[in-house]
MMTF fields as JSON, N, C-alpha, C and O atoms, coordinates in Angstrom:
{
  "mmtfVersion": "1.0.0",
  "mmtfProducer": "UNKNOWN",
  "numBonds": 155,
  "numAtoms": 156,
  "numGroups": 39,
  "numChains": 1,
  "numModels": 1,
  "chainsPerModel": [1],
  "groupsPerChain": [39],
  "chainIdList": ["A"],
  "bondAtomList": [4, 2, 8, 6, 12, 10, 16, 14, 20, 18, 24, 22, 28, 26, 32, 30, 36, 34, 40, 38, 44, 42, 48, 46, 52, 50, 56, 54, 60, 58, 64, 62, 68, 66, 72, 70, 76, 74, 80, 78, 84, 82, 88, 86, 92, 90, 96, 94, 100, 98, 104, 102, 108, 106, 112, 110, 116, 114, 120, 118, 124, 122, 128, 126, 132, 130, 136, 134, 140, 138, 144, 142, 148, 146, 152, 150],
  "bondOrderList": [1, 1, 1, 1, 1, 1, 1, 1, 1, 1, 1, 1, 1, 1, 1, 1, 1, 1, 1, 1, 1, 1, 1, 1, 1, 1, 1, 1, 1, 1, 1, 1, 1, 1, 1, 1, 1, 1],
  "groupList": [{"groupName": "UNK", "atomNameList": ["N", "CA", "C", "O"], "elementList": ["N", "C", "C", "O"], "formalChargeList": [0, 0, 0, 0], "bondAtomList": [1, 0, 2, 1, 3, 2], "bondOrderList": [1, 1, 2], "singleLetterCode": "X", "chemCompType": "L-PEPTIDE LINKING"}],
  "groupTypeList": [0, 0, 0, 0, 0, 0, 0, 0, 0, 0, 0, 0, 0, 0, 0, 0, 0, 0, 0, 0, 0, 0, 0, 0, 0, 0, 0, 0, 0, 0, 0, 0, 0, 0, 0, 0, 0, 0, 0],
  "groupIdList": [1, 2, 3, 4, 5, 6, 7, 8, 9, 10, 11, 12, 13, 14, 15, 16, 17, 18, 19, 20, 21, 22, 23, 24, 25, 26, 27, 28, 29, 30, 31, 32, 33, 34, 35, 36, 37, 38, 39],
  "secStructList": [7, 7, 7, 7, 7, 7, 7, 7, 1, 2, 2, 2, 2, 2, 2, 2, 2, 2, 2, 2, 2, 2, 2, 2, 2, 2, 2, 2, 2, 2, 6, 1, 1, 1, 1, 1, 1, 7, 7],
  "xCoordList": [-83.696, -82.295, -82.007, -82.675, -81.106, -80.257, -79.55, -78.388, -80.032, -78.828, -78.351, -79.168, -77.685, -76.908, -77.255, -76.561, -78.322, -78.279, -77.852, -77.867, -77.626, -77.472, -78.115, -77.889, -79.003, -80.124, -79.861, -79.528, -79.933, -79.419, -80.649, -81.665, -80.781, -81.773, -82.79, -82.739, -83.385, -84.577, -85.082, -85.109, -85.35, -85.39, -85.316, -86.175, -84.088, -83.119, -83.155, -83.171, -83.183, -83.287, -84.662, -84.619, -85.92, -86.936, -86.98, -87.381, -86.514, -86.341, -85.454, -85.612, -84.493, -83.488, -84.537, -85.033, -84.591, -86.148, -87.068, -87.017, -88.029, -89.66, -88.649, -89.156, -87.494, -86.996, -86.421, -86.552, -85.487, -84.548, -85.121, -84.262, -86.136, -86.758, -86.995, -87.458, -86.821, -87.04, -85.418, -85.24, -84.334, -83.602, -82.617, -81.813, -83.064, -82.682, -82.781, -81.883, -84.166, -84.845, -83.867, -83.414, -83.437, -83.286, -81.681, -81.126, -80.892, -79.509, -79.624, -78.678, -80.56, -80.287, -80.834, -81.055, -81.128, -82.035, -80.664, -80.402, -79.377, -78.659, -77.241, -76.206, -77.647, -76.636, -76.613, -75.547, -77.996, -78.337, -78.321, -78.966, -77.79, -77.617, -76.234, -75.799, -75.481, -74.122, -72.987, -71.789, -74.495, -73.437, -74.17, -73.822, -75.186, -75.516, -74.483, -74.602, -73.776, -73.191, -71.445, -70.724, -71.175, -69.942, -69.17, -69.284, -68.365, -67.977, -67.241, -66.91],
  "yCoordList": [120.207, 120.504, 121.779, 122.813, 121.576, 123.075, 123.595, 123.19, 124.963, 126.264, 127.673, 128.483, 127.77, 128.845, 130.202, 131.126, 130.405, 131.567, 132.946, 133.191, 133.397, 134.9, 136.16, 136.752, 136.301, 137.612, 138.754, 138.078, 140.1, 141.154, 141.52, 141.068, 142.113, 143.213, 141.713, 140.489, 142.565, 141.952, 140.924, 139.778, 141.207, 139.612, 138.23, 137.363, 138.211, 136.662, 136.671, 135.486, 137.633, 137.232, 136.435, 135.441, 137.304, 136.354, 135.053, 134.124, 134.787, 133.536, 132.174, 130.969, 133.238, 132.177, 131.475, 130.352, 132.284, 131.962, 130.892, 129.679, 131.671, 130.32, 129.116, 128.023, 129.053, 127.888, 126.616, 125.469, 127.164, 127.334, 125.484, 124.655, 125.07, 123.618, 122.961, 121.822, 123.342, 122.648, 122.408, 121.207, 123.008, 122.882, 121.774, 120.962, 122.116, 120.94, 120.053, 119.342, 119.498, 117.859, 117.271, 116.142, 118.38, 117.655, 117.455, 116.653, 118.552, 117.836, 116.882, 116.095, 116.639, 115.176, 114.344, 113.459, 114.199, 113.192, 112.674, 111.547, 113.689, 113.523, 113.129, 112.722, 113.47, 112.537, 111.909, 111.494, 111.101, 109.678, 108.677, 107.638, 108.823, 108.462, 108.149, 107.17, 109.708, 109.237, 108.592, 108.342, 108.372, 107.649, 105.934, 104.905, 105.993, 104.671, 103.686, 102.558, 104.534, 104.371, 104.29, 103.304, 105.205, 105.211, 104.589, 104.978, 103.514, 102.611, 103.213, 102.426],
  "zCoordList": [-78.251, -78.372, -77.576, -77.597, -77.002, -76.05, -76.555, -76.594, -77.292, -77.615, -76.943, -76.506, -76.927, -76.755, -77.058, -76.633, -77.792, -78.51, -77.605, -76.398, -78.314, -77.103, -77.823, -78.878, -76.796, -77.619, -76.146, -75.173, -75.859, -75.327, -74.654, -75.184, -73.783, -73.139, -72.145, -72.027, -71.787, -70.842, -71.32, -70.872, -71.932, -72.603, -72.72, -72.881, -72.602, -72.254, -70.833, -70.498, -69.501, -69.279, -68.463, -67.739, -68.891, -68.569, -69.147, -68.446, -70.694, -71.389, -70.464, -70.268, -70.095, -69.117, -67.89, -67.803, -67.303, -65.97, -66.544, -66.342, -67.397, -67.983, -68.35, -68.1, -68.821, -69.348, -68.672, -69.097, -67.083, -66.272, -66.022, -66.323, -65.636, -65.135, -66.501, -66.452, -67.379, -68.824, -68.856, -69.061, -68.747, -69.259, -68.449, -68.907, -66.864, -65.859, -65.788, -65.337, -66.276, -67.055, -67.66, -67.473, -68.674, -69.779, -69.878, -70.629, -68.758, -68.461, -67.747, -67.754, -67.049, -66.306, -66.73, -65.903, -67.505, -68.938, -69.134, -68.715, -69.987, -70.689, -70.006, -70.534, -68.237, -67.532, -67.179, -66.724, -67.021, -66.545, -68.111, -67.97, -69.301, -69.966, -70.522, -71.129, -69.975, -70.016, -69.186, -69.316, -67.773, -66.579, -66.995, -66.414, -68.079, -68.32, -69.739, -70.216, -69.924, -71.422, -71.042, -71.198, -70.679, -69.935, -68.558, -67.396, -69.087, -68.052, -66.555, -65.669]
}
């Protein structure tokens, strides 16, 4: 599941980075599903 959270300092944004190709998968997981569903 993809959240939002919002955490401050250096942190987030190395989290944003290690995540950045995990999170790309998995929108296009979720748009090749909604261009399969939607007429």
């Amino acid at each position: 599941m993809q959240l939002a959270h919002v955490s401050g300092g250096t942190r987030s944004v190395y989290n944003h980075a290690a995540y950045l190709a995990t999170r790309r998968e998995m929108m296009q997981f979720w748009a090749d599903w909604l261009d399969e569903k939607v007429p």
